[in-house]
C-alpha positions as CSV (number, residue, x, y, z in Angstrom):
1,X,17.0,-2.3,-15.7
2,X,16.8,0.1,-13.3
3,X,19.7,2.5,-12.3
4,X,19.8,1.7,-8.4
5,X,21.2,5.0,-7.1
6,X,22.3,8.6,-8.8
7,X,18.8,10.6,-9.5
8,X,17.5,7.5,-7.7
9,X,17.9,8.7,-4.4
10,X,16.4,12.3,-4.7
11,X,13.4,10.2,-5.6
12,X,13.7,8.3,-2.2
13,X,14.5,12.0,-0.8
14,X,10.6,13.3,-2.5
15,X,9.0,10.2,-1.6
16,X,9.9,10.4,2.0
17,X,8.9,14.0,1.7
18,X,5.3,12.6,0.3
19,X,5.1,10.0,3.2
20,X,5.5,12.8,5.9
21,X,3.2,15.4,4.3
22,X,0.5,12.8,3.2
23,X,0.6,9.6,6.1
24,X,2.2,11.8,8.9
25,X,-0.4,15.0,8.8
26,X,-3.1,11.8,8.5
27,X,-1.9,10.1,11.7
28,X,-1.8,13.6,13.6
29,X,-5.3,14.3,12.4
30,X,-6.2,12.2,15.4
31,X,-4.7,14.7,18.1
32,X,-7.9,17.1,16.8
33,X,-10.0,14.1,17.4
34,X,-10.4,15.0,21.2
35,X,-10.8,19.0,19.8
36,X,-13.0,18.2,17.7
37,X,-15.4,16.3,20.4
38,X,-15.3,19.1,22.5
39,X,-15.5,21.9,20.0
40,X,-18.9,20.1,18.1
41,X,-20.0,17.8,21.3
42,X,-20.4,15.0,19.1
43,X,-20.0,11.4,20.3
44,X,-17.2,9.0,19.3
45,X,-18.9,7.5,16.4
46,X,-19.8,10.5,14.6
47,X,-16.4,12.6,15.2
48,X,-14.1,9.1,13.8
49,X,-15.7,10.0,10.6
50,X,-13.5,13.0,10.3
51,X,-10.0,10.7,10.2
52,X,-12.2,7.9,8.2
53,X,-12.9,10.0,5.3
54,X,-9.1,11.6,5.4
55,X,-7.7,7.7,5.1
56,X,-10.5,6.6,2.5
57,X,-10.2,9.2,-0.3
58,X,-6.7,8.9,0.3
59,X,-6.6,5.3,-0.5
60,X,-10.5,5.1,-2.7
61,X,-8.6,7.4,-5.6
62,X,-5.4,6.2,-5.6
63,X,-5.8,4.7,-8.5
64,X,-6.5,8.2,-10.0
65,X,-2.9,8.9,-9.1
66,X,-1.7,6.4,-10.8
67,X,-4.0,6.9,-14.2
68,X,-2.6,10.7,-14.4
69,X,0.8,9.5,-13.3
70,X,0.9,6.9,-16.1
71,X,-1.1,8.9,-19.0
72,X,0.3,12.5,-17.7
73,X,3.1,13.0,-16.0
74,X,4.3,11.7,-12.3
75,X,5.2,15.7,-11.5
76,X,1.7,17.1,-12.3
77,X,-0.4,14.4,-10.7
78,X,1.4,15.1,-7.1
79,X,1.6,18.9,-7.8
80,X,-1.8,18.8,-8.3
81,X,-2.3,16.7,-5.5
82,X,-0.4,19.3,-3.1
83,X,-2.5,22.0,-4.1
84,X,-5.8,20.6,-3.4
85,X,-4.8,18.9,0.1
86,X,-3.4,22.4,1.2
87,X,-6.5,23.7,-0.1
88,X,-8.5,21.3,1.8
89,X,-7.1,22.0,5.1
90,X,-7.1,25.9,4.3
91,X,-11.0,25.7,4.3
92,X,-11.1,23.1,7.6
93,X,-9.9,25.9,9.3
94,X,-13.1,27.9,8.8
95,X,-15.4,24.8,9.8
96,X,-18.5,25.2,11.8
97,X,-19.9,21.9,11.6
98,X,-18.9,18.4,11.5
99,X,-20.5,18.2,8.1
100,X,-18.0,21.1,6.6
101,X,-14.9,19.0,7.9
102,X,-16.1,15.7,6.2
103,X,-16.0,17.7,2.6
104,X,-12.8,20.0,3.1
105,X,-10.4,17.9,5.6
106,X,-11.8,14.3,4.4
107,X,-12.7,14.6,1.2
108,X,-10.6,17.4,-0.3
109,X,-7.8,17.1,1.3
110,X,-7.8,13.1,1.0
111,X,-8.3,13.2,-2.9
112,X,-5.0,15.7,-2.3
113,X,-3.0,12.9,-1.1
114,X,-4.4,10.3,-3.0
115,X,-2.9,12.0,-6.1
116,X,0.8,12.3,-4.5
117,X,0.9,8.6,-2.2
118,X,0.8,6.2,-4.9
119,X,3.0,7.4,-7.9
120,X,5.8,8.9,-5.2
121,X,5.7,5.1,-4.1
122,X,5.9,3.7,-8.0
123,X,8.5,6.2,-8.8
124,X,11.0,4.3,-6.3
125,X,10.4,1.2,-7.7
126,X,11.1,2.4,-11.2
127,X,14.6,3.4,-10.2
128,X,15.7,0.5,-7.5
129,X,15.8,-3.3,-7.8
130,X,18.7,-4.5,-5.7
131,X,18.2,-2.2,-2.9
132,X,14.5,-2.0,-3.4
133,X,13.3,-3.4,-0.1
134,X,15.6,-0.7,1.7
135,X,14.6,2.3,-0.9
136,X,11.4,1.7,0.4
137,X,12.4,1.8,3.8
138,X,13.5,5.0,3.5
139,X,11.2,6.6,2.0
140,X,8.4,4.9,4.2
141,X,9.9,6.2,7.1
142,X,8.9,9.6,6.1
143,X,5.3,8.3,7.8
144,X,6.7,7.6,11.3
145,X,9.4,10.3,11.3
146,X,7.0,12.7,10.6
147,X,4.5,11.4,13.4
148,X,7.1,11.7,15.6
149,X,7.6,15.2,15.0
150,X,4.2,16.3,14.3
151,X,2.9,15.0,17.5
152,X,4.1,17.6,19.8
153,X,4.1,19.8,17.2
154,X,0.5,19.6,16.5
155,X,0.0,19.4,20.3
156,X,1.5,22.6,20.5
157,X,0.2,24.7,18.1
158,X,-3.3,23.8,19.3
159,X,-2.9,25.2,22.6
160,X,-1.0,28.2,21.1
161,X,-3.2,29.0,18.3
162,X,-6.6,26.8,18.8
163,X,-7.6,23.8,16.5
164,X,-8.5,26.5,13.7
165,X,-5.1,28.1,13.8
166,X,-3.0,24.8,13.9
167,X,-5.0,23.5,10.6
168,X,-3.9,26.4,8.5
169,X,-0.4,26.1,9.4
170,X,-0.6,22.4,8.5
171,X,-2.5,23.5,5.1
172,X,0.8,25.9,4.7
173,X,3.0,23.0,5.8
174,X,1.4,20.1,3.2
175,X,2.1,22.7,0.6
176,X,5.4,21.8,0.4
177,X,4.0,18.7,-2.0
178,X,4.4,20.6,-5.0
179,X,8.1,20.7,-3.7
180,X,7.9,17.0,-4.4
181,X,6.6,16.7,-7.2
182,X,9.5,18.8,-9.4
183,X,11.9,16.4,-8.0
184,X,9.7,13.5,-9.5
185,X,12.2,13.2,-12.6
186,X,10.0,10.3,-15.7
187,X,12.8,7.3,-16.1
188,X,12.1,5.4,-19.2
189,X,12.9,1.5,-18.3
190,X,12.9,-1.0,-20.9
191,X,9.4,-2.8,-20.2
192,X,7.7,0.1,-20.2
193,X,8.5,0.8,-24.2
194,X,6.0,-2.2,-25.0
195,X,3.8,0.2,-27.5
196,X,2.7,-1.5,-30.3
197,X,0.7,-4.2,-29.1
198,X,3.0,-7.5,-28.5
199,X,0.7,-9.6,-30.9
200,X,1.0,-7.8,-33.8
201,X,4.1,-9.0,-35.4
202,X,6.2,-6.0,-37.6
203,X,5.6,-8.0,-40.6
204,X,1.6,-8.1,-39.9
205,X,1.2,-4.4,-39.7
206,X,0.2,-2.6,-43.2
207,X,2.0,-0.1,-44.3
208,X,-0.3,2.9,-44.0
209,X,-0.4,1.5,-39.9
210,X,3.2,1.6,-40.1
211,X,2.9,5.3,-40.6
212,X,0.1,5.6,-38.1
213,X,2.2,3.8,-35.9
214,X,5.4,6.4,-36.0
215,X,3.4,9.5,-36.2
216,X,1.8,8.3,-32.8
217,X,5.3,7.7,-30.9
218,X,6.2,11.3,-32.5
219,X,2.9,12.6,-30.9
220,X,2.7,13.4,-27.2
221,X,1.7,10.7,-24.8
222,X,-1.9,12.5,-24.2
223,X,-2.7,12.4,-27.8
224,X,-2.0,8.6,-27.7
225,X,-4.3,8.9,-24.8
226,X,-7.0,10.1,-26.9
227,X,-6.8,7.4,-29.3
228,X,-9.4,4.8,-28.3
229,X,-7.7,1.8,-29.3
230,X,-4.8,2.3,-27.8
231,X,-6.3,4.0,-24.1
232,X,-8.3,0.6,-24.3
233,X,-5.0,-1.7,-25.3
234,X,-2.7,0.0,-22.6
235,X,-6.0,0.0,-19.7
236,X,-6.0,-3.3,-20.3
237,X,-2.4,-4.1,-20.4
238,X,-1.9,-2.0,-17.0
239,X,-4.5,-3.8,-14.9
240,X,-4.4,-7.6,-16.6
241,X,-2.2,-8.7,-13.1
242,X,-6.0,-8.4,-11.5
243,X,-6.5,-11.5,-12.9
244,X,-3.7,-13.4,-11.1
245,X,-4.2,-15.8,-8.2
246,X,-1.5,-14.0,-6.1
247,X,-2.2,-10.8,-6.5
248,X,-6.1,-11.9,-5.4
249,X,-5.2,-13.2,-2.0
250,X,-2.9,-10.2,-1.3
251,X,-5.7,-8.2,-2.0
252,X,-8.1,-10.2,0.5
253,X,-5.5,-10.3,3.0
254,X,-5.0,-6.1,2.3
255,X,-8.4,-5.9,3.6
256,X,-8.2,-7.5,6.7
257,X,-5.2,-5.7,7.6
258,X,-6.0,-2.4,6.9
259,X,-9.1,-3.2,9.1
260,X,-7.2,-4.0,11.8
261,X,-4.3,-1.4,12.0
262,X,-6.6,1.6,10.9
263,X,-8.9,2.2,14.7
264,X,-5.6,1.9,16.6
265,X,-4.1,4.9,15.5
266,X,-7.8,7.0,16.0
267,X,-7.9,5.4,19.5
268,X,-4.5,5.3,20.7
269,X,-4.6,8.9,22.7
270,X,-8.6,9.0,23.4
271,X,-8.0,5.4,25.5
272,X,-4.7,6.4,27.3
273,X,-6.8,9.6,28.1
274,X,-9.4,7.3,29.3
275,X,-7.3,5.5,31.7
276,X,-5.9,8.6,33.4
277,X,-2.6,9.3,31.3
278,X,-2.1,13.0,31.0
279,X,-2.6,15.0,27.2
280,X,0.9,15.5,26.7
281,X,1.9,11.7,27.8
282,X,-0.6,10.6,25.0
283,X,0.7,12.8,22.5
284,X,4.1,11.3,23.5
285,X,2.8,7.8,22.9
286,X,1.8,8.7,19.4
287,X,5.6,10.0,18.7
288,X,7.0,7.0,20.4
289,X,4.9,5.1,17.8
290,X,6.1,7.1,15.3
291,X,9.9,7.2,15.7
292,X,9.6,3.2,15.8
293,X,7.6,2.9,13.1
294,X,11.0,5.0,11.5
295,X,13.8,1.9,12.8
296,X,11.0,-0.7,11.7
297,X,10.7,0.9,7.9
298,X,14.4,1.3,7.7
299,X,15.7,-1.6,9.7
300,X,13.4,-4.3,8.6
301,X,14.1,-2.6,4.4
302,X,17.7,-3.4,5.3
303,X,17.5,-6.5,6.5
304,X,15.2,-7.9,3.8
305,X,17.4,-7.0,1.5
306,X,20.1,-9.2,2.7
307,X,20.4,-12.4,1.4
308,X,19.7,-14.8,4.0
309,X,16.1,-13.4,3.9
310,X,15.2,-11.9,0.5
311,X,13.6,-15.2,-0.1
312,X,12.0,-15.3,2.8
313,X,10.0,-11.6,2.4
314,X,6.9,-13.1,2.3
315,X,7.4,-14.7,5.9
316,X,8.9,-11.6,7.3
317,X,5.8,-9.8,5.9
318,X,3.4,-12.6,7.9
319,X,5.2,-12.0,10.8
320,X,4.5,-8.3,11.0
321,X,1.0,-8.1,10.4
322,X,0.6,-11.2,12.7
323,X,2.9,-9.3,15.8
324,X,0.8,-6.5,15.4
325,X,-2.6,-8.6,15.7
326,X,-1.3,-9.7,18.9
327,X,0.0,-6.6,20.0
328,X,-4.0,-5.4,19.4
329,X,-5.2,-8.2,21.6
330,X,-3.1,-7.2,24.7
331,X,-3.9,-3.6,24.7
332,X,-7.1,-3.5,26.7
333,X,-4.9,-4.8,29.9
334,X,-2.6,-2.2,29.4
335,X,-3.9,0.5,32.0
336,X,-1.3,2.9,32.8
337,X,1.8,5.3,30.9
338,X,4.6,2.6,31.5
339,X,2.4,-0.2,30.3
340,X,1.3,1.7,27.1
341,X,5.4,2.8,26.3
342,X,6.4,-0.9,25.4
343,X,2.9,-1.2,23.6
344,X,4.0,2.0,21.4
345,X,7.4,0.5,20.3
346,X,5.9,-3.4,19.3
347,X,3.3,-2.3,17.6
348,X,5.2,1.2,16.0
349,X,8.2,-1.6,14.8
350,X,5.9,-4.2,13.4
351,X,3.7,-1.4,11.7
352,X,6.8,0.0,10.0
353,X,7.8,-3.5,9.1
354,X,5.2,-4.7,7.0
355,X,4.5,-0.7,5.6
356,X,7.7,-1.0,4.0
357,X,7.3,-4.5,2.4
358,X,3.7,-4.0,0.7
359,X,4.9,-2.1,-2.3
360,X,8.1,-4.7,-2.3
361,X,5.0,-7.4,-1.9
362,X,3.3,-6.0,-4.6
363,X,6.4,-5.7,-6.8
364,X,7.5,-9.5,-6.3
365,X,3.6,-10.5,-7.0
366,X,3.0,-8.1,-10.3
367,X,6.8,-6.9,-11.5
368,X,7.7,-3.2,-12.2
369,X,6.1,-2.7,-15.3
370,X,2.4,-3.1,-13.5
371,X,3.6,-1.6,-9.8
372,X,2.2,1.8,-10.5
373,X,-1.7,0.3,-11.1
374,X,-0.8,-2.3,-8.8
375,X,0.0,-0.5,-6.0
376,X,-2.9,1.7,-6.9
377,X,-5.2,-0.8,-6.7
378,X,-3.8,-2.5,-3.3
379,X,-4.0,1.5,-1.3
380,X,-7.8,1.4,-3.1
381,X,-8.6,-2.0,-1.1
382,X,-7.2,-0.1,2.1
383,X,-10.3,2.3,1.8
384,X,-13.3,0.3,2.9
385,X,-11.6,-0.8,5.9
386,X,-10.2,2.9,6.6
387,X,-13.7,4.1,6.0
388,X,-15.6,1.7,7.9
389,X,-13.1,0.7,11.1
390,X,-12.7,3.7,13.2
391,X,-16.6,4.1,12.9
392,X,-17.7,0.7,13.8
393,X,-14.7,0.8,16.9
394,X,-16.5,4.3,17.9
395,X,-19.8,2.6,17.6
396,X,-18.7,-0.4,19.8
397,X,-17.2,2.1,22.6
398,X,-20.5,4.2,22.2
399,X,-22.1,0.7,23.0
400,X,-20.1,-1.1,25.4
401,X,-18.4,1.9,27.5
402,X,-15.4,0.0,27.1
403,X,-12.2,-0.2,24.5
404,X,-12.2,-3.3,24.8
405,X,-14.1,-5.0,21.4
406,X,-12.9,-2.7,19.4
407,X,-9.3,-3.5,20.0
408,X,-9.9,-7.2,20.2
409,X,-11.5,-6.8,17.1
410,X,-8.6,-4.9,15.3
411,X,-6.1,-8.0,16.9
412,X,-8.2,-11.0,15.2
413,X,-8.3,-9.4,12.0
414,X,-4.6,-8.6,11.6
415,X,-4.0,-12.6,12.6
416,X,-6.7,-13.4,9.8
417,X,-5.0,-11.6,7.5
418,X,-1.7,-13.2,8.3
419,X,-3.1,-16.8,8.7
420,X,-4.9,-16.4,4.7
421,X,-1.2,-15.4,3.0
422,X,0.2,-18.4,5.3
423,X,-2.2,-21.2,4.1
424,X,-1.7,-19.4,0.2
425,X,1.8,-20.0,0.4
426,X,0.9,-23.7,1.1
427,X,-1.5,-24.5,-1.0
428,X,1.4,-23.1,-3.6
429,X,3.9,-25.3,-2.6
430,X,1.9,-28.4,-1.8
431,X,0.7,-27.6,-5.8
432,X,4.4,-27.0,-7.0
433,X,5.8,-30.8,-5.0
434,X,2.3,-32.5,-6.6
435,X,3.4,-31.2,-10.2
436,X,7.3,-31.9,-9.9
437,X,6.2,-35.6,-8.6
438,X,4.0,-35.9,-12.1
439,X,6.6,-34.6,-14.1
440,X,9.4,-37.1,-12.5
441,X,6.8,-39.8,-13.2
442,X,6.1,-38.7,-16.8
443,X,9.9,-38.2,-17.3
444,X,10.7,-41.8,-16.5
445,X,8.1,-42.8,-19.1
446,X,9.6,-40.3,-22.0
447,X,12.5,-42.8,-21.1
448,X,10.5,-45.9,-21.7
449,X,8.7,-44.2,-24.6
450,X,12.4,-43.2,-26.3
451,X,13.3,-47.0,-26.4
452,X,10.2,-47.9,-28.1
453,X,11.3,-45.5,-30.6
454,X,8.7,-42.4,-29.9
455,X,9.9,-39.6,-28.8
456,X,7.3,-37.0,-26.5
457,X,8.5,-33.9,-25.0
458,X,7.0,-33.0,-21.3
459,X,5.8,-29.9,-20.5
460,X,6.6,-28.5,-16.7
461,X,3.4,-28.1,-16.0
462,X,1.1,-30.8,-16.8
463,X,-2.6,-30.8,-16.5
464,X,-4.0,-33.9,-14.5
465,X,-6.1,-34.6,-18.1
466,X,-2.9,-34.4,-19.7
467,X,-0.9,-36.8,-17.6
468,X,-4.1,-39.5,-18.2
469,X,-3.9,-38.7,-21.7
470,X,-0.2,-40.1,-21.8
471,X,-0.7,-42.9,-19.6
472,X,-3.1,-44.1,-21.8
473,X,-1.1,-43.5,-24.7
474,X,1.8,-45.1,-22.5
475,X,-0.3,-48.2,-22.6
476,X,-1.3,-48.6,-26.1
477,X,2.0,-48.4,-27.0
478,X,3.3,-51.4,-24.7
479,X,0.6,-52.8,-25.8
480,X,2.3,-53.2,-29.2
């Protein structure tokens, strides 16, 4: 299994690295957002695009990350990764429309992180199992840490060196990815060495195979890449756990989430700025949000991993999204700097809270030897909603001159979210109490069924046809 510790925590040291570099700079996009408007005298709708595309390329090729991670090498595909968001936010310096910041600071710079989020992520799962839950806490934390730095950082900068000058200091700053990336040491665990297909059974494979088969463990992993049959086997293999019932309502409840929390962080300083709090008190608000998002990742990590409640990490997870919903819902009457302060720290704990548990969601839904893909796949389902949410929120306050819908409609979608896992878990247990009850009932008559000399052995998980099928025979044999 894995190691839990030693080279383990460097990992947690990168990925927290990763987190500030990738989710941080994304967050502190938004303090151009006013910038930007003035700069291009663009409306809402058409300037939330900017931070949009950022979050959606980031999250649409994530699973990229995890194909080079898993056929390359983790190291490379977030090297690689540095080099092109750096690059990205290089060339935003230079913009002159709004059009040449979708390409180089959404686009570019997106695919940049992509390629670094979701295999830094994977690579901490690979080494943790007990502490797992505070692991990630860590090295999430790196996202509200980072915010909270950033902030007044970015703040800063702007007035000092304009927008242009504070985006190539950032494209300097996200260089330190490739940093990252050399501390990304491979760990080989023991369900990952499944590389002969599992039903092919020693004895079944010819001899001349045989041979193929050791040449191609001698070979390097790319070559093995290039062999179709065995890229087809091992795609296959690493995305199978689409086909699972749990894994399909986490990702339906991923996408109502990511809906909800997404505008909020876009909106946050343009709607205390609307209500008459001053530029550097909004900029605080986002590092207050940020340094809570930090307790809530490394806090709520802890305590999951206690005993008491490592059963229970589905529920805390519920809770979280469903405290943030609500915390959506009562923004709009909050009109003033001391009203907004407590707003920051809910929301910022809750938001840290359930950042922390989606990859240890994920993990208890798929297992390690699928987290990578997994966890690609769930960040891929937080693109549409990061794509289309800030737009649609900047559309309604184009339309209704107020915050109001958009938050409201951030709030309701977080509570769906949470209300769709909650009824899941449910219909689970209601489904595991019916099938226990059947099997009691079919155990007493494997009693009966012994005395008359026939002996049937129950399965723990009978089909309703099935359980007819030995009433029935049940019957017949009374009968007699």
């Amino acid at each position: 299994g894995p190691p839990d510790g030693g080279w383990g925590w460097m990992i947690v040291a990168g990925c927290f690295l990763v987190t500030i570099c990738t989710r941080a700079v994304t967050r502190c996009i938004s303090i151009f957002f006013v910038e930007f408007q003035a700069y291009f005298g663009q409306d809402y709708a058409r300037t939330a695009w900017i931070h949009s595309i950022v979050d959606c390329a980031t999250m649409l090729c994530a699973p990229v990350g995890s194909l080079i991670s898993n056929h390359v090498s983790c190291q490379v595909g977030i090297m690689l990764g540095g080099l092109l968001a750096s690059t990205g936010l290089i060339l935003s310096s230079f913009a002159t429309t709004l059009e040449h910041l979708y390409l180089s600071l959404g686009v570019l710079t997106g695919l940049g992180f992509a390629l670094c989020y979701s295999p830094a992520i994977a690579m901490v799962g690979k080494y943790f199992n007990k502490r797992k839950a505070l692991a990630y806490g860590i090295a999430m934390s790196g996202s509200g840490i980072g915010t909270f730095i950033l902030a007044p950082v970015v703040q800063l900068l702007i007035e000092q060196f304009s927008w242009q000058g504070a985006l190539l200091i950032l494209g300097g700053f996200v260089l330190n990815l490739c940093v990252c990336g050399a501390l990304m040491r491979p760990i080989s665990l023991k369900e990952d060495r499944k590389t002969v297909p599992e039903f092919l059974e020693p004895n079944d494979v010819p001899e001349t195979e045989k041979q193929d088969l050791k040449q191609m463990s001698i070979c390097s992993p790319l070559i093995k890449v290039w062999s179709h049959e065995c890229f087809c086997y091992c795609s296959w293999k690493e995305y199978d756990f689409l086909l699972m019932p749990g894994f399909m309502v986490l990702a339906v409840s991923v996408l109502f989430m990511a809906y909800g929390c997404s505008p909020l962080f876009v909106y946050l300083v343009p709607y205390a700025l609307s209500v008459g709090v001053s530029h550097h008190q909004a900029a605080f608000l986002m590092s207050i949000l940020g340094v809570i998002d930090i307790i809530g990742n490394i806090t709520f990590g802890w305590l999951t991993d206690r005993r008491c409640l490592k059963k229970h990490r589905y529920f805390c997870y519920l809770f979280a999204v469903g405290m943030d919903g609500l915390c959506c819902l009562f923004l709009p009457v909050l009109q003033n700097f001391p009203l907004l302060v407590p707003f920051s720290f809910t929301f910022g704990y809750f938001d840290g809270a359930y950042v922390t548990l989606i990859p240890v969601m994920t993990a208890d839904v798929v297992g390690t030897s699928s987290l990578s893909s997994a966890l690609g796949v769930v960040y891929f389902l937080h693109a549409i909603p990061y794509l289309v949410s800030p737009p649609v929120a900047g559309w309604l306050v184009d339309t209704t001159g107020s915050y109001t819908a958009s938050f409201l409609l951030c709030g309701f979608s977080m509570i769906f979210s949470s209300t769709l896992l909650c009824l899941a878990r449910l219909a689970k247990k209601i489904k595991r109490t019916h099938l226990r009850s059947l099997t009691s009932d079919t155990g007493m008559k494997q009693h009966m069924w012994t005395n008359g000399a026939i002996a049937y052995s129950v399965t723990a998980e009978l089909d309703q046809k099935d359980v007819e099928f030995l009433a029935v025979d049940a019957n017949s044999c009374s009968n007699r």
